[in-house]
C-alpha positions as CSV (number, residue, x, y, z in Angstrom):
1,X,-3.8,53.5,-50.7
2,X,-6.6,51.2,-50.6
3,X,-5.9,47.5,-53.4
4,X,-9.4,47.6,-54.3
5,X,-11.7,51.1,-54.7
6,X,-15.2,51.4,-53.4
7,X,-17.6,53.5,-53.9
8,X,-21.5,52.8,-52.2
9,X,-24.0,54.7,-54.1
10,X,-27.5,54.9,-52.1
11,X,-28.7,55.5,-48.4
12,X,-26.2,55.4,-45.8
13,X,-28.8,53.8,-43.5
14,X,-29.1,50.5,-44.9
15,X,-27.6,47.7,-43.4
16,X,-24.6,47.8,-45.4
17,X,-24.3,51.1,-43.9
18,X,-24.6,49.9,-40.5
19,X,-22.5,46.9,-41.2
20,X,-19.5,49.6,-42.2
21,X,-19.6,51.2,-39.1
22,X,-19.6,48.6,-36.9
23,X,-16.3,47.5,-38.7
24,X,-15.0,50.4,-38.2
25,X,-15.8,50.5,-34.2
26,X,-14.0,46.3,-34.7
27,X,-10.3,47.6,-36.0
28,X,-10.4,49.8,-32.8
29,X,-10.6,53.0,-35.5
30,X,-10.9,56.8,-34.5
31,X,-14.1,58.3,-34.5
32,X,-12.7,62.0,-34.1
33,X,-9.9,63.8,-33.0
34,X,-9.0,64.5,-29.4
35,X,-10.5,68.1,-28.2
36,X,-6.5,69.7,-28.2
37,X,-6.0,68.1,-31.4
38,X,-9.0,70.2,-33.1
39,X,-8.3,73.6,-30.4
40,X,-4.8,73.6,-32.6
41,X,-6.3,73.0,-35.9
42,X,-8.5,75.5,-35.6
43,X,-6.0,77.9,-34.0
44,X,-3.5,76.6,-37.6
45,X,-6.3,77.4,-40.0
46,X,-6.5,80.9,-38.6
47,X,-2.8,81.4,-38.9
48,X,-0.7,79.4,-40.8
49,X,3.2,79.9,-40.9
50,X,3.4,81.8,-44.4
51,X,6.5,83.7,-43.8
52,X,8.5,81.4,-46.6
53,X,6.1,81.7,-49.4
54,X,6.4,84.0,-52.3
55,X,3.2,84.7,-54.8
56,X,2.4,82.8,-57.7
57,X,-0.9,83.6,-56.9
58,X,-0.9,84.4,-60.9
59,X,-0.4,80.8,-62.7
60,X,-3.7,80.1,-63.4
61,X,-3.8,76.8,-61.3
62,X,-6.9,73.7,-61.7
63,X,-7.6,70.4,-60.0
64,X,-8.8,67.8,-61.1
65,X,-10.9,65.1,-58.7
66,X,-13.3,63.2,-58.1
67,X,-16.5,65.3,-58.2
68,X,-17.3,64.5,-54.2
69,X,-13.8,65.3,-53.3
70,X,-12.8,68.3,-51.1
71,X,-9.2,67.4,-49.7
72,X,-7.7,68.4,-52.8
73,X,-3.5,67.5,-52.3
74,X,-2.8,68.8,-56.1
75,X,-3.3,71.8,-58.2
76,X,-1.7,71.9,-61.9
77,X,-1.0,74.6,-64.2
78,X,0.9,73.6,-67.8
79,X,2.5,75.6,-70.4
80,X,3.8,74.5,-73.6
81,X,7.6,76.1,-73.9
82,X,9.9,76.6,-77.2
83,X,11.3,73.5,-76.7
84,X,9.1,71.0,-74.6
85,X,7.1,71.8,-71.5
86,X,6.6,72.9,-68.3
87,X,4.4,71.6,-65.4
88,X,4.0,74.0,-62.3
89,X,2.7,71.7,-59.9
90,X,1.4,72.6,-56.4
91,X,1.1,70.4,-53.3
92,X,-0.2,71.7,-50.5
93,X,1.8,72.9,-47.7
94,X,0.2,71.0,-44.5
95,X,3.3,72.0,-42.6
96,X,2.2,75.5,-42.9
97,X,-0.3,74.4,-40.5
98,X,1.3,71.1,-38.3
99,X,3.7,72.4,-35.3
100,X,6.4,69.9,-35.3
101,X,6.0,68.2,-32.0
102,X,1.8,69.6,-31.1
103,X,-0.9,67.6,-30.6
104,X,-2.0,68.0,-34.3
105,X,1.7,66.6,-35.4
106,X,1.4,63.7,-32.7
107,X,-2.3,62.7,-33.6
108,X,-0.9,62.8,-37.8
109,X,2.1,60.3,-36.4
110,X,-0.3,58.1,-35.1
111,X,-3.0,57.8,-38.1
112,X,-0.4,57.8,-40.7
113,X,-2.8,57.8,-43.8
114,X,-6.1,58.3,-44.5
115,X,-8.2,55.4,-44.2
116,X,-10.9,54.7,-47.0
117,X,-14.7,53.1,-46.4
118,X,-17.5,53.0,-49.4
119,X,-19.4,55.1,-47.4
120,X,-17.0,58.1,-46.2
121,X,-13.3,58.4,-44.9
122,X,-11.5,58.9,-41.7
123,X,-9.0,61.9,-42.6
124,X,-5.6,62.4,-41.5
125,X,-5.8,65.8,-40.2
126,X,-9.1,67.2,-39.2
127,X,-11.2,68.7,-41.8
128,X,-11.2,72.2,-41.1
129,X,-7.6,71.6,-42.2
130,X,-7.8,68.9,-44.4
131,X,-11.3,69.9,-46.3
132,X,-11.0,73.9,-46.0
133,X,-8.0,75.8,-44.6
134,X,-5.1,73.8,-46.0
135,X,-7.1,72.4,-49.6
136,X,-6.6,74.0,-52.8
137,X,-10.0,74.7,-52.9
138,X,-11.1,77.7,-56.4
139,X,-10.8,80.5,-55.3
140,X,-8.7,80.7,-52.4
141,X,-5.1,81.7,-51.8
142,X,-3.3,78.6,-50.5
143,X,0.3,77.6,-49.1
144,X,1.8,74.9,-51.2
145,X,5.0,73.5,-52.4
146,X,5.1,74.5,-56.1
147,X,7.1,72.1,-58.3
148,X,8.3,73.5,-61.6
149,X,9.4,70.8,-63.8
150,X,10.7,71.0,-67.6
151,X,10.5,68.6,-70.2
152,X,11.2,68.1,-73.5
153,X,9.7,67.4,-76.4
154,X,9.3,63.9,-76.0
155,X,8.1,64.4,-72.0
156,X,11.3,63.6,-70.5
157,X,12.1,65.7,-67.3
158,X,15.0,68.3,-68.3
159,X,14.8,69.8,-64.7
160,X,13.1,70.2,-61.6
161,X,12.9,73.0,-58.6
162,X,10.3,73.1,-55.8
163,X,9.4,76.2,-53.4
164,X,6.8,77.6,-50.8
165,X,4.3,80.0,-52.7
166,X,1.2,80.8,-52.1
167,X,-1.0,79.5,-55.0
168,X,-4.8,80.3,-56.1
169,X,-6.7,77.7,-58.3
170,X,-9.2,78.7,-60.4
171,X,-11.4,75.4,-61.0
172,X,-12.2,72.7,-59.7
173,X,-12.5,70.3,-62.4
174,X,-13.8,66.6,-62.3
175,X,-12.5,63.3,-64.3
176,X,-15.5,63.0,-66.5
177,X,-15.8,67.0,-67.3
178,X,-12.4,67.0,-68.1
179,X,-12.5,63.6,-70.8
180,X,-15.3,65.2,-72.0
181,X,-13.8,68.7,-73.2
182,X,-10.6,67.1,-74.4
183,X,-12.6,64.2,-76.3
184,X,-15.2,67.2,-78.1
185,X,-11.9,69.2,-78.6
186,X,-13.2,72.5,-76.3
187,X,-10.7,72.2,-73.8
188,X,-8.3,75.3,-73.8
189,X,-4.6,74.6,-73.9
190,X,-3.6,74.3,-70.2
191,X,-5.9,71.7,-70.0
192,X,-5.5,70.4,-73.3
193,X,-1.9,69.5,-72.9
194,X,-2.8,67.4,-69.7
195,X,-3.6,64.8,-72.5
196,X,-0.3,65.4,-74.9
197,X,1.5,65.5,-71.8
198,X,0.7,62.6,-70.1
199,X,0.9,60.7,-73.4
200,X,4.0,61.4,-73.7
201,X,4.8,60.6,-70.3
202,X,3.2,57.0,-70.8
203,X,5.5,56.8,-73.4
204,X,8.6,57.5,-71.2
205,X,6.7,54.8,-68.7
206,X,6.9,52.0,-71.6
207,X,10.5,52.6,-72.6
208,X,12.2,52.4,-68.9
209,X,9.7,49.6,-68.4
210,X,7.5,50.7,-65.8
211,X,4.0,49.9,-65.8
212,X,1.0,51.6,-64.0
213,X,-2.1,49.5,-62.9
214,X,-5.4,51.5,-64.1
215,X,-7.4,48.9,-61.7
216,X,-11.0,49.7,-62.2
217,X,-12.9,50.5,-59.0
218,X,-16.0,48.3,-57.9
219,X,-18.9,50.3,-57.5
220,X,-21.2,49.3,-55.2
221,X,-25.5,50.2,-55.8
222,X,-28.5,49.7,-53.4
223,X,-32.0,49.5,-55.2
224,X,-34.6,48.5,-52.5
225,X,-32.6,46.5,-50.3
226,X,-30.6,44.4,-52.2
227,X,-27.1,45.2,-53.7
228,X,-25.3,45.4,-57.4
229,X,-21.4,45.4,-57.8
230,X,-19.7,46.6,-60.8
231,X,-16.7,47.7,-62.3
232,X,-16.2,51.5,-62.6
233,X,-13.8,52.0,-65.6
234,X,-11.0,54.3,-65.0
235,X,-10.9,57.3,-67.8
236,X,-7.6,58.2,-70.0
237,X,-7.6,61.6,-68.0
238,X,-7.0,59.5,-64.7
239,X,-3.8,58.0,-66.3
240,X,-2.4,61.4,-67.9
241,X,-3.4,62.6,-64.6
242,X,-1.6,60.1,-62.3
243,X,1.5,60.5,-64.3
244,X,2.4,64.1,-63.3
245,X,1.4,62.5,-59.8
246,X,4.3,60.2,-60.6
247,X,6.4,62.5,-62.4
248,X,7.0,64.8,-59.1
249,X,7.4,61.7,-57.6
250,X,10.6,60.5,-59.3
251,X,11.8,64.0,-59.4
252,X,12.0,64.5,-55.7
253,X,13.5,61.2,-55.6
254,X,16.0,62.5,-57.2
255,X,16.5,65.8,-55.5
256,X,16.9,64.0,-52.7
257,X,19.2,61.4,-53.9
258,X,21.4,64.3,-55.2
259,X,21.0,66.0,-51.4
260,X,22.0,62.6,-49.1
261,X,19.2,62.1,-47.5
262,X,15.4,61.2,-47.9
263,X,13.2,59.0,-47.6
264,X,12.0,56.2,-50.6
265,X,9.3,54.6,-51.7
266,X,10.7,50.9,-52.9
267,X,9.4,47.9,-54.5
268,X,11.3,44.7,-54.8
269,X,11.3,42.9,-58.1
270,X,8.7,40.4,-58.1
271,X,10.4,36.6,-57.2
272,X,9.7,34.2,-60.1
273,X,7.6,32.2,-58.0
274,X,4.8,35.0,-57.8
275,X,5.5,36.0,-61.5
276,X,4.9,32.1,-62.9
277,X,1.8,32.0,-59.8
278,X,0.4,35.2,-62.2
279,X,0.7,33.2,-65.0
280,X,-1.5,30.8,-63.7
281,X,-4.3,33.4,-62.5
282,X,-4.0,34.7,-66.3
283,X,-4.6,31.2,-67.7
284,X,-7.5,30.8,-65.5
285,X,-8.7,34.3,-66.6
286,X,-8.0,33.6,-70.0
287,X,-5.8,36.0,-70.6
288,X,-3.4,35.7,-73.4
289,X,0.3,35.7,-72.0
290,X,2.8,33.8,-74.3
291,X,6.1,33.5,-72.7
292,X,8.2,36.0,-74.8
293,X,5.8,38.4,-73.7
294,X,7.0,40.9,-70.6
295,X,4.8,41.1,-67.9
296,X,4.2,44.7,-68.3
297,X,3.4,44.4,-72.2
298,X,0.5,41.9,-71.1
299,X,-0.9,44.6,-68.5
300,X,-1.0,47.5,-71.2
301,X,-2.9,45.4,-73.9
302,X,-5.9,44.8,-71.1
303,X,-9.1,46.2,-71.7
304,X,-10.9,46.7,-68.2
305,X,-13.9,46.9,-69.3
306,X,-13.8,43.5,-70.1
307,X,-14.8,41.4,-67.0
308,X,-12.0,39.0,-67.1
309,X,-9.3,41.9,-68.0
310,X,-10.7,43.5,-64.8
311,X,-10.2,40.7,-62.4
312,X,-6.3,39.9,-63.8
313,X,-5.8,43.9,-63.2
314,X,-6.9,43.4,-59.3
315,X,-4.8,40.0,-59.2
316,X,-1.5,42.2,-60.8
317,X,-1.8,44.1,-57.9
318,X,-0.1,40.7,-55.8
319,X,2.9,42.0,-57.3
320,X,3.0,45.0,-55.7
321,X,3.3,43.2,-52.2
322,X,7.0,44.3,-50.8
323,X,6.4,48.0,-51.1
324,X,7.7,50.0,-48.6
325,X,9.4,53.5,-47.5
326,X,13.0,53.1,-47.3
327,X,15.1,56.3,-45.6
328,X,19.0,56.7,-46.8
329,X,21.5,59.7,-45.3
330,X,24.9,60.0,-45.7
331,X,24.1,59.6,-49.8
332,X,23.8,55.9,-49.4
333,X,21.1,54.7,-51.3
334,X,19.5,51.9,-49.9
335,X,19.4,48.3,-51.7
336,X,16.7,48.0,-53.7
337,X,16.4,52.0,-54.4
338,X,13.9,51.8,-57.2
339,X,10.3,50.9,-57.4
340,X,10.1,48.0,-59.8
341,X,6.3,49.0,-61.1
342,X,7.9,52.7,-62.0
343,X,11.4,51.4,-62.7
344,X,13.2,54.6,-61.1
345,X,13.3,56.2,-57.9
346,X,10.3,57.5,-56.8
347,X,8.8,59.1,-53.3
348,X,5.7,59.7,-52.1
349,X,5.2,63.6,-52.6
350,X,2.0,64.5,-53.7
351,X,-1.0,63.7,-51.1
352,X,0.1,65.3,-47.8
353,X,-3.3,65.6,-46.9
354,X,-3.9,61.9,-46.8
355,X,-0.3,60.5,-46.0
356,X,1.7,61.7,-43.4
357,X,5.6,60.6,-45.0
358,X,4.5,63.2,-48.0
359,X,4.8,66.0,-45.4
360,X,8.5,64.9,-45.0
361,X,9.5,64.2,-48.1
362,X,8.5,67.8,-49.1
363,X,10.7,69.5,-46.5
364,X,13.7,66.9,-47.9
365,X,13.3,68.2,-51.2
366,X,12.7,72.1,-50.4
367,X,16.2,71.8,-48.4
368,X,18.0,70.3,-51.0
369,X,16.9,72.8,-53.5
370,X,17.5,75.5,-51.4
371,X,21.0,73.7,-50.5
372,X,20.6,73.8,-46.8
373,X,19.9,70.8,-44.5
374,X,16.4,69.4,-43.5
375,X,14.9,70.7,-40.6
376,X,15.9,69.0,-37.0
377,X,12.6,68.0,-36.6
378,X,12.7,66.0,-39.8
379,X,15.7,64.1,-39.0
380,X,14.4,63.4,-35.9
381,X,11.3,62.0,-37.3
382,X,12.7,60.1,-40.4
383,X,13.7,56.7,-38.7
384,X,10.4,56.4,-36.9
385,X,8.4,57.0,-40.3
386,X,9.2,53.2,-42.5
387,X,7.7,52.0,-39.3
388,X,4.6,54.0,-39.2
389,X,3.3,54.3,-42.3
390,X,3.8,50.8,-42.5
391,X,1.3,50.3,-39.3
392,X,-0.7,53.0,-41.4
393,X,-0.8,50.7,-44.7
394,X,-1.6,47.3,-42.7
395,X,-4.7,49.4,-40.9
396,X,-6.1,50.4,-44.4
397,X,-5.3,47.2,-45.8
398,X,-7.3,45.7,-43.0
399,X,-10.2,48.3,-43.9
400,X,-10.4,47.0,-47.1
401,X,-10.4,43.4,-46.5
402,X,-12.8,44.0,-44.1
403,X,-15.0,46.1,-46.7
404,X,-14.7,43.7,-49.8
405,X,-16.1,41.1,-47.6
406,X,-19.0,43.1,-46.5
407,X,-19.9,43.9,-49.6
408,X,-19.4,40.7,-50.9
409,X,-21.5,39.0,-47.9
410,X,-24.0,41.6,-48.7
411,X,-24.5,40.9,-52.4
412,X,-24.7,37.4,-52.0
413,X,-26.1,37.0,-48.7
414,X,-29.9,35.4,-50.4
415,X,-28.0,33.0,-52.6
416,X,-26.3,30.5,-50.7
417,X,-26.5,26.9,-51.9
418,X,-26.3,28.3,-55.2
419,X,-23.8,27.3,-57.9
420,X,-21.7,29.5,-59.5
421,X,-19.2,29.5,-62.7
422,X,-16.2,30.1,-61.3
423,X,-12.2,30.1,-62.3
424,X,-9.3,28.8,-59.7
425,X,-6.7,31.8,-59.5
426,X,-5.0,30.6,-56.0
427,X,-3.9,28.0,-54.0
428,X,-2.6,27.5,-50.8
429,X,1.1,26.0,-51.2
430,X,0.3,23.8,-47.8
431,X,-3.2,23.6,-48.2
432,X,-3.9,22.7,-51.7
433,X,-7.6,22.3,-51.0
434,X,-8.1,26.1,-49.7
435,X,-7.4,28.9,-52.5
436,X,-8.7,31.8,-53.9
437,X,-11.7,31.5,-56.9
438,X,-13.1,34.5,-59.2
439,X,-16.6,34.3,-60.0
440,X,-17.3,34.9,-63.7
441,X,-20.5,36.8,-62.6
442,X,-20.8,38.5,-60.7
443,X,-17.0,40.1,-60.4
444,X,-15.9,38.3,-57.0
445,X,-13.0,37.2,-55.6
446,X,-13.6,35.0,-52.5
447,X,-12.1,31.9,-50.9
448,X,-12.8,28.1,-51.1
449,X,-12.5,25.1,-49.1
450,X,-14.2,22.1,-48.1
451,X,-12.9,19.7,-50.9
452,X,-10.9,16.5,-50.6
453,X,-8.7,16.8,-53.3
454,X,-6.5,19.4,-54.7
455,X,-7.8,22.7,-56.6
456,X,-7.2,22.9,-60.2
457,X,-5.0,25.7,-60.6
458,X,-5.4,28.0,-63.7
459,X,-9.0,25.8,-64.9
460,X,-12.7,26.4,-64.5
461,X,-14.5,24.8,-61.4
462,X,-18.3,24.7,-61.1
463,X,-18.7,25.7,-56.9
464,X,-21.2,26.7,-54.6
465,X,-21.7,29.2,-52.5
466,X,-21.7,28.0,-48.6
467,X,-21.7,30.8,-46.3
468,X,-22.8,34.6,-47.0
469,X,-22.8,36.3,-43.6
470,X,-22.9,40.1,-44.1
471,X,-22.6,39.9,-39.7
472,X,-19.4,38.0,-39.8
473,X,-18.5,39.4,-43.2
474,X,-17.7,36.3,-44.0
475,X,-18.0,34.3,-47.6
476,X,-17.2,30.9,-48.9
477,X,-17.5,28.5,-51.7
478,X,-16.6,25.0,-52.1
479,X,-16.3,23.0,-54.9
480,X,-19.5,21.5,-56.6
């Protein structure tokens, strides 16, 4: 998924508008899908293979998205037990709908993930899958893989099963709605304990030393012409929410750890040379980081609505660089097995609407529970996919480079020659006259070059702004 979030408020025919979808015709992206590819989606939508799923159309299932949002992956129903918890957690079942080997599986293979523009999205899977027959939409009855996890009283996972049902929410809830009934104290108890539970599972996140990034997202406005950028910040009911995201994440890790085979989602510890480079981007930020201090202690004392908090948040992400999905058979666990940032196994599960490896790793986990061994065509397709969704995560990381410097082109475009406050948070180890600086305001992260001598790491630098092309998408500084 995308580093940084955007989100364009305004008219999509401005020239920002245009300017995103003339970078999208650039990277060589899809406009559609191929005519077969939508003749089987259609014919998938109309009959889906339900012949493994039994009812549970009676847990009283929610989601909980972003209010625009109509690929919903996640539905999530929680009780409180005698002795803990427990979170029934439905993904939904795209394989109900992909024939391995068809034109719909081959077209998935080759997009890998959905990729993410201000303005709009280009899906996975067509939208009359991904946005209507396969979404956990209110209402309807929907194939999913339905977790059921238990934990105890202080949030740790107890036990974990996963089967096909067919699954009904009965809301569709938003981010904001939802903070609001908790915070005013209306919220009945399923909802209600999203906020217990995913405190608790913070908790668990602090003590094996994980950490979670709550990056705010830069939202981008259009009054008349000209462009605003701010932060968005994220909401407490994000966090509780992303951790039952995570939670199913580390426990089909380890269902599939148990099995012998699956596939991982790995991070590398961060070098020391990129920890002690942080350090100097939190000097320059001003950021408080004594030495005794763990890195993810620092990150969970940050306030992002601050601006400065905000822009060390987006440089933590640097550390995140190395990710990648790892597969192991034979119960061999590959070296490194765990994800640094969530310090314990962990797979992608939970969006198989908008990543294609999620598909897999659900049929992984649904054999090993049901202690048989993955389908043929899943073996067959788990070397290819480290490969693959690695060309998938270099085309949306390309995406967004390419849309952070629109928008920053755009913003800036009538200022050039300007000076700006700035604060020196990179530099080039062979170049140490090119780096990377942060405007104090407004929040932008751009390059500079064009001095003699070397950058000041870490300190404040006056610079001006020397190039603000929203055509070539292209901005620069230099030092003042």
């Amino acid at each position: 998924m995308p580093r940084r979030h955007l989100h364009l408020t305004g008219a999509a025919d401005t020239a920002l508008g245009t300017a995103l979808r003339d970078l999208r015709t650039e990277l060589g992206l899809p406009e559609g899908f191929p005519a077969d590819v939508l003749a089987e989606a259609g014919e998938a939508a109309e009959a889906p293979d339900l012949s493994a799923h039994e009812d549970a159309t009676d847990l009283p299932f929610l989601t909980i998205d972003p209010p625009a949002s109509t690929d919903l992956d996640q539905a999530m129903y929680l009780e409180r037990r005698p002795h803990g918890f427990r979170v029934h957690y439905a993904v939904a079942d795209i394989a109900a709908f992909v024939r391995p080997g068809g034109a719909l599986d081959a077209e998935a293979h080759r997009r890998a993930t959905t990729l993410y523009f201000p303005d709009g999205r280009i899906p996975l899977h067509p939208e009359r899958l991904s946005e209507s027959a396969a979404s956990l939409l209110p209402g309807e009855t929907r194939p999913a893989a339905l977790w059921r996890i238990d934990l105890d009283a202080e949030g740790r996972a107890v036990t974990a099963d996963v089967r096909r049902a067919l699954v009904r929410s009965r809301a569709r809830l938003d981010y904001a709605g939802v903070q609001r009934q908790i915070d005013r104290g209306t919220a009945e108890e399923p909802l209600a304990l999203l906020k217990e539970i995913g405190r608790l599972r913070e908790e668990q996140e602090t003590a094996r030393g994980g950490i979670s990034l709550n990056a705010p997202e830069q939202e981008i406005t259009e009054h008349g012409g000209s462009y605003g950028l701010q932060y968005r910040l994220p909401l407490p009911a994000e966090g509780w929410n992303a951790q039952l995201s995570l939670l199913t994440g580390m426990a089909a890790a380890r269902l599939m750890a148990e099995a012998g085979t699956g596939i991982l989602r790995t991070l590398p510890v961060a070098p020391d040379g990129a920890v002690a480079r942080l350090r100097r981007s939190a000097g320059a930020l001003r950021i408080d980081w004594p030495h005794h201090v763990p890195y993810a202690e620092v990150v969970r004392s940050l306030d992002p609505g601050k601006g400065n908090h905000a822009a060390f948040l987006q440089e933590c992400t640097t550390l995140l660089r190395g990710a990648g999905y790892t597969v192991f058979e034979h119960g061999e666990l590959p070296t490194p097995a765990v994800h640094a940032a969530v310090a314990e196994l962990y797979t992608h599960c939970t969006a198989p609407l908008r990543r294609l490896v999620d598909r897999y790793a659900a049929e992984l986990c649904l054999a090993a529970v049901a202690g048989k061994e993955p389908p043929e065509w899943v073996r067959e397709a788990l070397a290819a996919l480290p490969k693959e969704m690695a060309e998938g995560t270099r085309r949306a990381n390309a995406v967004e480079r390419g849309c952070v410097d629109l928008v920053e082109a755009a913003l800036l475009k009538d200022r050039v020659g300007q000076v700006f406050e700035a604060y020196v948070v990179d530099v080039k180890d062979r170049e140490p006259a090119v780096g990377t600086v942060h405007l104090a305001d407004p929040a932008i992260v751009a390059r500079i070059e064009g001095g003699a001598a070397r950058l000041p790491l870490g300190e404040r630098l006056d610079v001006r702004l020397t190039q603000a092309d929203p055509g070539s998408a292209k901005v620069l500084f230099a030092p003042a």
